[in-house]
C-alpha positions as CSV (number, residue, x, y, z in Angstrom):
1,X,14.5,7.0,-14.0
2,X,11.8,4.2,-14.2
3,X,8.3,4.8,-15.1
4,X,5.8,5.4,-12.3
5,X,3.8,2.3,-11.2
6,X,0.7,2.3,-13.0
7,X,-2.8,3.0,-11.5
8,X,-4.2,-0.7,-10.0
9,X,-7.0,-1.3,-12.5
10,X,-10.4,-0.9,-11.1
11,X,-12.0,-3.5,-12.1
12,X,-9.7,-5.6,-10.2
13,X,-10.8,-3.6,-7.1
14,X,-14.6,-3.8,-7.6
15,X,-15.0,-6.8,-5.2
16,X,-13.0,-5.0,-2.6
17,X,-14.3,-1.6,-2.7
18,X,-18.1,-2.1,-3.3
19,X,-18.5,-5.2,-1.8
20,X,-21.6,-7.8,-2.7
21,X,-20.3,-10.2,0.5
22,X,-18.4,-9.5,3.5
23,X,-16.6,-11.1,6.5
24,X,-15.3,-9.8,9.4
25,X,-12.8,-11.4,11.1
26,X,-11.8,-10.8,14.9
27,X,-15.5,-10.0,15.5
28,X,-15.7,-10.7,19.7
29,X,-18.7,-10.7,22.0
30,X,-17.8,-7.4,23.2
31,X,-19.8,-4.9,21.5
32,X,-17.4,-2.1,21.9
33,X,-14.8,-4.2,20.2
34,X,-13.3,-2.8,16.4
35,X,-14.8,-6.2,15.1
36,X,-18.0,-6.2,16.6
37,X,-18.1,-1.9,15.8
38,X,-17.3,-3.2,12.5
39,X,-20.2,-5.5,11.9
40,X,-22.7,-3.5,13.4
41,X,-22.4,-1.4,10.8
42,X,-23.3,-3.6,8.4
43,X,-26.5,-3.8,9.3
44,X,-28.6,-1.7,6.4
45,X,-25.9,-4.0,4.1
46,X,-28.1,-6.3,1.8
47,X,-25.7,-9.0,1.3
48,X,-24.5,-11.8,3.2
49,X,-22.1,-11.0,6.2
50,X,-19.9,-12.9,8.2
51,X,-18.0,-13.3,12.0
52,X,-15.1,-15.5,11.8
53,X,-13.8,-16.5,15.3
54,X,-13.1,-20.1,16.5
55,X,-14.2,-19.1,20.1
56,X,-17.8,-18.8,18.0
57,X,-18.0,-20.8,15.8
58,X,-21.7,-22.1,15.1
59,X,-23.6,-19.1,16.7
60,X,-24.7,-15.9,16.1
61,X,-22.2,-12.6,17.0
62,X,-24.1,-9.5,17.0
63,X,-26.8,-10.9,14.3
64,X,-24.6,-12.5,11.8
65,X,-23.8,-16.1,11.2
66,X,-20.0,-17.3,12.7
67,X,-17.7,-19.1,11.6
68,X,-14.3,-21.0,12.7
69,X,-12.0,-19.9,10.2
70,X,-11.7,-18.3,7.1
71,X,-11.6,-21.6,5.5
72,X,-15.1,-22.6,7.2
73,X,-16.9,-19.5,4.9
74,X,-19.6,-21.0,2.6
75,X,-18.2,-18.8,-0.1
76,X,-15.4,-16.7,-0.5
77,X,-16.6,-13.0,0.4
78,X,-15.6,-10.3,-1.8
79,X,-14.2,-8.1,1.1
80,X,-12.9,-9.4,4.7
81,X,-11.9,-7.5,7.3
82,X,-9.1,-7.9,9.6
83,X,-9.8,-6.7,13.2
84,X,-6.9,-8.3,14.3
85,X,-3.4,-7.0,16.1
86,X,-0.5,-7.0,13.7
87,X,0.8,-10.5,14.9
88,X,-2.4,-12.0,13.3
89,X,-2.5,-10.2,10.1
90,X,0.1,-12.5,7.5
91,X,-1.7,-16.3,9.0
92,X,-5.0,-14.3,8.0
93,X,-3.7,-12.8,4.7
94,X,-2.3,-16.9,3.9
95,X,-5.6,-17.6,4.7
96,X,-7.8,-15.4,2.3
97,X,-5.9,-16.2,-0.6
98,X,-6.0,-19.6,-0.4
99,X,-9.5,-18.9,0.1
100,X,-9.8,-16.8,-3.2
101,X,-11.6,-13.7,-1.8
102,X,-11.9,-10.2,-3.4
103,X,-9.6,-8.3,-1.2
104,X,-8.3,-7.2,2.2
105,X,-9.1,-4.5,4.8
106,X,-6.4,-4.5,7.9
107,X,-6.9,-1.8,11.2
108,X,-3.6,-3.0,12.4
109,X,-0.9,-0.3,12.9
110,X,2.5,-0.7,14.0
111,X,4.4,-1.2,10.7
112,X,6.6,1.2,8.7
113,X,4.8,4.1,10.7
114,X,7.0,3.3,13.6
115,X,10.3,3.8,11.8
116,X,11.7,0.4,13.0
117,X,13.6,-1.4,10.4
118,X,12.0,-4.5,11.4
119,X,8.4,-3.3,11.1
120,X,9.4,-1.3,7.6
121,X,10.5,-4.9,6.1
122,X,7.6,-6.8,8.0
123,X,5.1,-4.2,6.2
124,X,7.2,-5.1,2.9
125,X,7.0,-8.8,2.8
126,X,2.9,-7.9,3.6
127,X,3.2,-5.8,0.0
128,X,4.8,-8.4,-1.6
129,X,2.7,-11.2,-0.6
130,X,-0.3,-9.3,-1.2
131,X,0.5,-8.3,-4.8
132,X,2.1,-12.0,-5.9
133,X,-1.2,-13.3,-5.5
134,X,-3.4,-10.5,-6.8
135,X,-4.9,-10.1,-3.3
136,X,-5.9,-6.1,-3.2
137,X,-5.5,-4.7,0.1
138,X,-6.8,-1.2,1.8
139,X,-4.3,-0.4,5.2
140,X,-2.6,-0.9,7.0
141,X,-3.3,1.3,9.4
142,X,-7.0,2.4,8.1
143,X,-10.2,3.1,9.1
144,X,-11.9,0.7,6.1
145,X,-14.0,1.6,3.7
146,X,-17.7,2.9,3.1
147,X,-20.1,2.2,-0.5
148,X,-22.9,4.4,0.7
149,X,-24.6,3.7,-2.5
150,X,-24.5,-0.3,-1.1
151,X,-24.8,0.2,2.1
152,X,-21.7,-1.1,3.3
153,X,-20.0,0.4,5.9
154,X,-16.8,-1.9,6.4
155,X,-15.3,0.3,9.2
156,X,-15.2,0.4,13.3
157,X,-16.1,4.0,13.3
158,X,-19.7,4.2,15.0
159,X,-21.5,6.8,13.7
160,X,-22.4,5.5,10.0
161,X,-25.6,3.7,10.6
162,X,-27.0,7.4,11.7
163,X,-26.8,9.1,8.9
164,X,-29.5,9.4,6.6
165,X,-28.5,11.2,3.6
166,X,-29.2,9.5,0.4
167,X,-26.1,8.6,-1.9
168,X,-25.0,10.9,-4.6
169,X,-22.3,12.8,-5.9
170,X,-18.7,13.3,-4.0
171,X,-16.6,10.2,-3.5
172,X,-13.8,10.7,-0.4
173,X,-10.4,9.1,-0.4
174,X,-8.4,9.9,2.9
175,X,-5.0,8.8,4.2
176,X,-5.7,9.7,7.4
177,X,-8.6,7.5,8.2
178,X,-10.4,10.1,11.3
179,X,-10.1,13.0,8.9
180,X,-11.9,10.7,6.0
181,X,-14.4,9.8,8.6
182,X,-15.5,13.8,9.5
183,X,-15.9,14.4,5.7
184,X,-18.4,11.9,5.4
185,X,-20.3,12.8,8.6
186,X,-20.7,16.2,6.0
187,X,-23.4,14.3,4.4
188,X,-26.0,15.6,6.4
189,X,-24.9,18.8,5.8
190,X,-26.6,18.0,2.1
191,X,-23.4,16.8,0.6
192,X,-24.2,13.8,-1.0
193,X,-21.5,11.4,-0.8
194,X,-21.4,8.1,-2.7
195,X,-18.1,6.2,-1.1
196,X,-15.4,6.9,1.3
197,X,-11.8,4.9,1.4
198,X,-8.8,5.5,4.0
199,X,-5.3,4.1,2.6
200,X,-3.7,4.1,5.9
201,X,0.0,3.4,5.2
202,X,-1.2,2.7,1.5
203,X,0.8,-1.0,2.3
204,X,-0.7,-1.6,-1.2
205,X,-3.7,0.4,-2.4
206,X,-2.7,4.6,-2.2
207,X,-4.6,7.5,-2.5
208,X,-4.4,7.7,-6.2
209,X,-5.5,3.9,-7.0
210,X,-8.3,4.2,-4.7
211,X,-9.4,7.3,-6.1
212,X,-9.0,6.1,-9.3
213,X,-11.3,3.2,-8.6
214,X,-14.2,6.0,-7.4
215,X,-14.0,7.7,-11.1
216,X,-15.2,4.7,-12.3
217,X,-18.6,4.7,-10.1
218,X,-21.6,6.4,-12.0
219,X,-22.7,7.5,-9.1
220,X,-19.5,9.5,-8.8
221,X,-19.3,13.2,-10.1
222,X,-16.3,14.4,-7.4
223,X,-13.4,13.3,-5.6
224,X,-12.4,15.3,-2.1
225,X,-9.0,13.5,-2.0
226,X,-6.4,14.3,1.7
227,X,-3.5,13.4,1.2
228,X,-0.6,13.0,3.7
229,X,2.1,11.6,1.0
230,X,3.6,8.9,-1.7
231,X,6.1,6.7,-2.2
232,X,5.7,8.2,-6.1
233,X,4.8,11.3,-6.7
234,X,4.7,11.1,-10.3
235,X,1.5,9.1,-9.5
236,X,-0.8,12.1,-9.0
237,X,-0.4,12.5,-13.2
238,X,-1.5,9.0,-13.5
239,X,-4.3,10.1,-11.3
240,X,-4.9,13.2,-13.4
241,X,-5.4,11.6,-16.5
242,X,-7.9,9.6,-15.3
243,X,-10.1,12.2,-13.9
244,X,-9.7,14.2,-17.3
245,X,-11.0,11.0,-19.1
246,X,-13.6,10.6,-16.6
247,X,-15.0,14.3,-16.7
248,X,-14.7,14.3,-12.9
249,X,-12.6,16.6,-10.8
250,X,-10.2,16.1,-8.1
251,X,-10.6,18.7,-5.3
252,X,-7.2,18.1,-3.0
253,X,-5.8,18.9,0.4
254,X,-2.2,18.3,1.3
255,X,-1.6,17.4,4.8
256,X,2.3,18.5,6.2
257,X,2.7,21.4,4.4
258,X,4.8,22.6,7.0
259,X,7.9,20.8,8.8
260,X,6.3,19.8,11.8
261,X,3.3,18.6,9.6
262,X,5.3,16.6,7.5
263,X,7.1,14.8,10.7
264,X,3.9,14.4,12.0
265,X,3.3,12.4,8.5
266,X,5.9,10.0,8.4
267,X,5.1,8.6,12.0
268,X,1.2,9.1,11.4
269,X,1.1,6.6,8.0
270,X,4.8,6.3,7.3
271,X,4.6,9.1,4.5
272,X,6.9,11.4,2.2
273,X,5.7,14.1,2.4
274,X,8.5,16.8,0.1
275,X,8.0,20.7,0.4
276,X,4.6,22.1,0.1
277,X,5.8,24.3,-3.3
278,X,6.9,21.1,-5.1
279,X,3.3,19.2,-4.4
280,X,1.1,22.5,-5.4
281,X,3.3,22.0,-8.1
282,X,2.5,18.4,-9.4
283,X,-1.4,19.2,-8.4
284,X,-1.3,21.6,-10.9
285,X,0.5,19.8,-13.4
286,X,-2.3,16.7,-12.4
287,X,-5.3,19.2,-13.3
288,X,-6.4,18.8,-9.9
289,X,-7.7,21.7,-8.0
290,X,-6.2,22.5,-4.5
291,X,-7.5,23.9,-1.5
292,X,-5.9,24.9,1.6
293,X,-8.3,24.2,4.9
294,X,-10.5,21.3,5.6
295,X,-13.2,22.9,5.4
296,X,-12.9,23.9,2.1
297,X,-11.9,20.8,0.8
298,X,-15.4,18.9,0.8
299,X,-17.5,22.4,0.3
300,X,-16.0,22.6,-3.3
301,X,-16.2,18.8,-4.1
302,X,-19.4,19.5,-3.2
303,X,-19.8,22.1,-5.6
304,X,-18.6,20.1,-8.2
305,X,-20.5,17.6,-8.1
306,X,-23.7,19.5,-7.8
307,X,-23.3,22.2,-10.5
308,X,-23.6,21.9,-14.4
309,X,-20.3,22.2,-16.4
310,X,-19.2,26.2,-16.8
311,X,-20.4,26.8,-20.9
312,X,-17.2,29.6,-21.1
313,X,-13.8,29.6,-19.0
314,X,-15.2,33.2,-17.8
315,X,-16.3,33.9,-14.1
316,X,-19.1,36.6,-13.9
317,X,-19.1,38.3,-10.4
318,X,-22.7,40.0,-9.6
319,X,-23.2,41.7,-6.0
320,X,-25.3,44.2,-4.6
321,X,-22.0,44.6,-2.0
322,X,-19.1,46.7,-3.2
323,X,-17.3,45.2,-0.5
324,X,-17.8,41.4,-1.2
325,X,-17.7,41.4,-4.8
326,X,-13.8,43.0,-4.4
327,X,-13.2,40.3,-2.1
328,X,-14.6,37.6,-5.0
329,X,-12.4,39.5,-7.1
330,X,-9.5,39.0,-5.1
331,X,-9.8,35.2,-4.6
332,X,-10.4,34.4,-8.3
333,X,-7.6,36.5,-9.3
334,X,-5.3,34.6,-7.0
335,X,-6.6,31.4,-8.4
336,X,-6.1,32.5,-11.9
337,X,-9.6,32.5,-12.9
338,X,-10.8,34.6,-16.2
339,X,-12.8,37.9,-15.3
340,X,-13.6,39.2,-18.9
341,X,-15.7,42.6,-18.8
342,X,-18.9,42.8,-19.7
343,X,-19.8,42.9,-23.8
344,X,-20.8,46.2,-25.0
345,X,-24.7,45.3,-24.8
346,X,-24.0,43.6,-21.8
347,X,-22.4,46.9,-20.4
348,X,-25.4,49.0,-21.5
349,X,-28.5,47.0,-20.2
350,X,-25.9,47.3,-16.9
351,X,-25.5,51.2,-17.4
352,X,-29.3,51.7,-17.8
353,X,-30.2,49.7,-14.5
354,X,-27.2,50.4,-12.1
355,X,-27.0,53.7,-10.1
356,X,-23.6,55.9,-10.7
357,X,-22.5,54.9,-7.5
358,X,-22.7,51.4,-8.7
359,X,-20.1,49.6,-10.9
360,X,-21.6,48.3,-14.4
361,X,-18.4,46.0,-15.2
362,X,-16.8,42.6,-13.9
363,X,-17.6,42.3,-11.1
364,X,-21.0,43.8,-10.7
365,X,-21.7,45.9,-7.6
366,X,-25.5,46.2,-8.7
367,X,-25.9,48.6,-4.9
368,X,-28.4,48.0,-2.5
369,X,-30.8,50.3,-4.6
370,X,-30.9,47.8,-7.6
371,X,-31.2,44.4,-5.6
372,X,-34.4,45.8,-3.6
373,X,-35.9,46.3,-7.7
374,X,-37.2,43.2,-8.9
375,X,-37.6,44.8,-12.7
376,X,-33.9,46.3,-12.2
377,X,-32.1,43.2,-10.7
378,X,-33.7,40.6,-12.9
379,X,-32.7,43.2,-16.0
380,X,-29.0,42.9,-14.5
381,X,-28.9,39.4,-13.9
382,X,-30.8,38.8,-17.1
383,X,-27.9,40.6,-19.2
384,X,-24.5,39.2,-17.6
385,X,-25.7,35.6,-17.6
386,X,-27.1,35.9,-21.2
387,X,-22.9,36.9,-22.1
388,X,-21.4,34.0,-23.4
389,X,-17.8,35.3,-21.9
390,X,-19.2,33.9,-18.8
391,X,-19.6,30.3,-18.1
392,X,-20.4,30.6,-14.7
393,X,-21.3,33.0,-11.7
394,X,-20.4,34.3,-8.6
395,X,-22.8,35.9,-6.3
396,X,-21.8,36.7,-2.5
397,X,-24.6,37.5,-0.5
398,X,-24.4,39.4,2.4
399,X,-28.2,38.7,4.1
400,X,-28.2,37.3,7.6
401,X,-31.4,36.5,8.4
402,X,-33.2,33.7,7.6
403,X,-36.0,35.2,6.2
404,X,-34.1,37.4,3.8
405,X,-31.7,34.3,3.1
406,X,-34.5,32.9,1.7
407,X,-36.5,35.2,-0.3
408,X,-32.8,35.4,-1.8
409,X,-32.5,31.6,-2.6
410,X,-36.4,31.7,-4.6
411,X,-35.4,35.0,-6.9
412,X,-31.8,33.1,-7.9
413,X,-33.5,29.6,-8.0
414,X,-35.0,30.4,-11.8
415,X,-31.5,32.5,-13.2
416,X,-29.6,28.6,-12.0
417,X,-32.9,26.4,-14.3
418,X,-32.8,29.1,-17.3
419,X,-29.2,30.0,-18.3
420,X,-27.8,26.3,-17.2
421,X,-24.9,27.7,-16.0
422,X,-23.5,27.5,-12.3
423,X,-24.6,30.1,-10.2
424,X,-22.4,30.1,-6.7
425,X,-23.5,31.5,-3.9
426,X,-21.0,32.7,-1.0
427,X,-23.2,33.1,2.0
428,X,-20.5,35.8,3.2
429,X,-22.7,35.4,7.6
430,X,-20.4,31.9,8.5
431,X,-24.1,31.6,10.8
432,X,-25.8,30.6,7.6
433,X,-23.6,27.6,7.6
């Protein structure tokens, strides 16, 4: 068997994926149009943009400059965008790289997702012409691309010039290009996301170069990655290895787990998607960590990027609920975290504070009795993060209300600054969220 294609270098994708020029071609008067959506999100962009379309050429489309052709640009734009039909695509694609630009984004569906032979080869002589002239491209089949950091929001999804969250650290690559849209919409939630990419059919560009290319950005500290399926599987180790080397971790979401998902996959974005055992398998095998929902995937990308490094592999659970702190049992066990118990002077500054009815071991049910005593919790808290078994914490919290929700957050706040260690909070109420 051949070795795996290699990851596509990001440097060669810089251009592309954090664009200093753009152009938009297929950019029409109509202001509901994916061109015109497209460029009217460009709008907080700082560099130069573009409208290509003859029909224009000389005036002004939705604020920007037009142009005839691609040839007519003043300078060859790192990123252009096809808003065109699939019958317009390859002219364009001659078009850019006789121009010399940085790389492609297409819309355009109706290639291999279809299933017809002649749409598979059509999107295969795309591939090949694409990567004999070095020209990266992001699609078919996409929703584009957005460099929060830059500003550029190279997509015909509406919403992005809304949101207000500053850049920071989770970076999101989706195949489907909707579901990549609602994760970054969860940056007003306070997740700070730096860049967003759909692959689309990954014609070119997958999952795993395009996520490889987000490791590289400083800004960076996460990846929430969706994935539907890949030509090559073996890939994902490829993928792996770079986030090891980068110190950044990949949280990941399979898509078709199930028959019906899976056909759903190969006419969504033309995908393979293989059983759901064999890719928990090569996630594992990648390093990466998987989650099952949606919802969980950007919530613990999120976490990543916001919390220190653990200092030990050893998960300290601390709860005034019985109740919940067996239920954070549970969920590490089945995730094959470490729960070491508590070192012998650990156990004793436990036994001293925590009523019989308590439990003064891994995990800590401190009772009801202990977390109401300021002197007593703080003594607890004091002792099991000062362990060196345990490189990180758990605490579920039960509270409801708002007010008690936050006299919470201020007595954990200092415990997080001191020790240095991650202190994760479960909000067990789903209202708090």
């Amino acid at each position: 068997m051949s070795a795996p294609e290699p990851l596509r270098d990001p440097a060669s994708l810089r251009r592309l994926l954090s664009p200093r020029s753009v152009a938009v071609v297929g950019v029409s008067a109509d202001p509901i149009g994916f061109g015109a959506r497209s460029i009217s999100n460009m709008k907080n962009f700082a560099g130069p943009v573009w409208a290509v379309n003859p029909k224009y050429a000389g005036q002004e489309l939705h604020g920007y400059p037009c142009v005839g052709s691609i040839a007519d640009l003043p300078e060859a734009p790192d990123c252009v965008l096809l808003a065109l039909p699939r019958t317009g695509i390859m002219a364009a694609v001659e078009a850019c790289i006789a121009k010399g630009v940085g790389g492609i984004i297409a819309f355009a569906s109706g290639y291999g997702e279809t299933g017809l032979d002649d749409r598979i080869a059509e999107e295969e002589v795309l591939r090949e012409t694409c990567r004999a002239a070095g020209l990266p491209l992001v699609g078919v089949n996409c929703l584009g691309i957005v460099d929060h950091v830059l500003k550029a929001g190279v997509t015909f999804m509406p919403e992005y010039p809304r949101m207000t969250a500053p850049p920071g650290g989770v970076a999101i690559t989706s195949q489907s290009g909707a579901l990549g849209y609602a994760l970054m919409q969860a940056a007003e939630r306070g997740f700070s996301v730096c860049h967003m990419t759909t692959a689309g059919n990954a014609t070119d560009l997958d999952v795993c170069d395009l996520a490889a290319y987000q490791l590289t950005m400083p800004e960076c500290r996460a990846v929430a990655l969706a994935v539907e399926g890949l030509r090559d599987g073996r890939r994902l180790a490829l993928l792996g290895d770079a986030a090891r080397k980068a110190g950044k971790p990949i949280v990941v979401l399979k898509l078709g787990r199930g028959e019906a998902g899976a056909a759903a996959a190969v006419s969504h974005t033309g995908s393979l998607a293989g059983s759901a055992a064999a890719w928990s398998a090569a996630f594992k095998r990648a390093g990466m960590v998987e989650v099952e929902d949606f919802d969980a995937l950007l919530e613990t990308a999120g976490l990543f990027a916001k919390a220190p490094k653990p200092t030990a592999p050893g998960v300290a659970i601390i709860t005034p609920s019985g109740g919940a702190g067996i239920m954070a049992a549970d969920h590490a066990e089945a995730q094959g975290l470490s729960m070491p118990q508590p070192m012998p002077q650990t156990e004793a500054v436990l036994r001293a504070a925590i009523p019989d009815f308590g439990a003064p071991r891994n995990p800590c049910d401190l009772t009801a009795q202990v977390a109401s005593n300021p002197a007593s919790y703080d003594a607890c808290m004091e002792a099991m993060l000062t362990d060196p078994q345990y490189g990180c914490a758990v605490i579920p919290v039960v509270y409801s209300h708002h007010a008690s929700t936050q006299l919470r957050m201020e007595q954990l706040r200092p415990y997080a600054a001191k020790f240095g260690k991650p202190l994760i909070i479960a909000w067990i109420p789903e209202r708090l969220e």
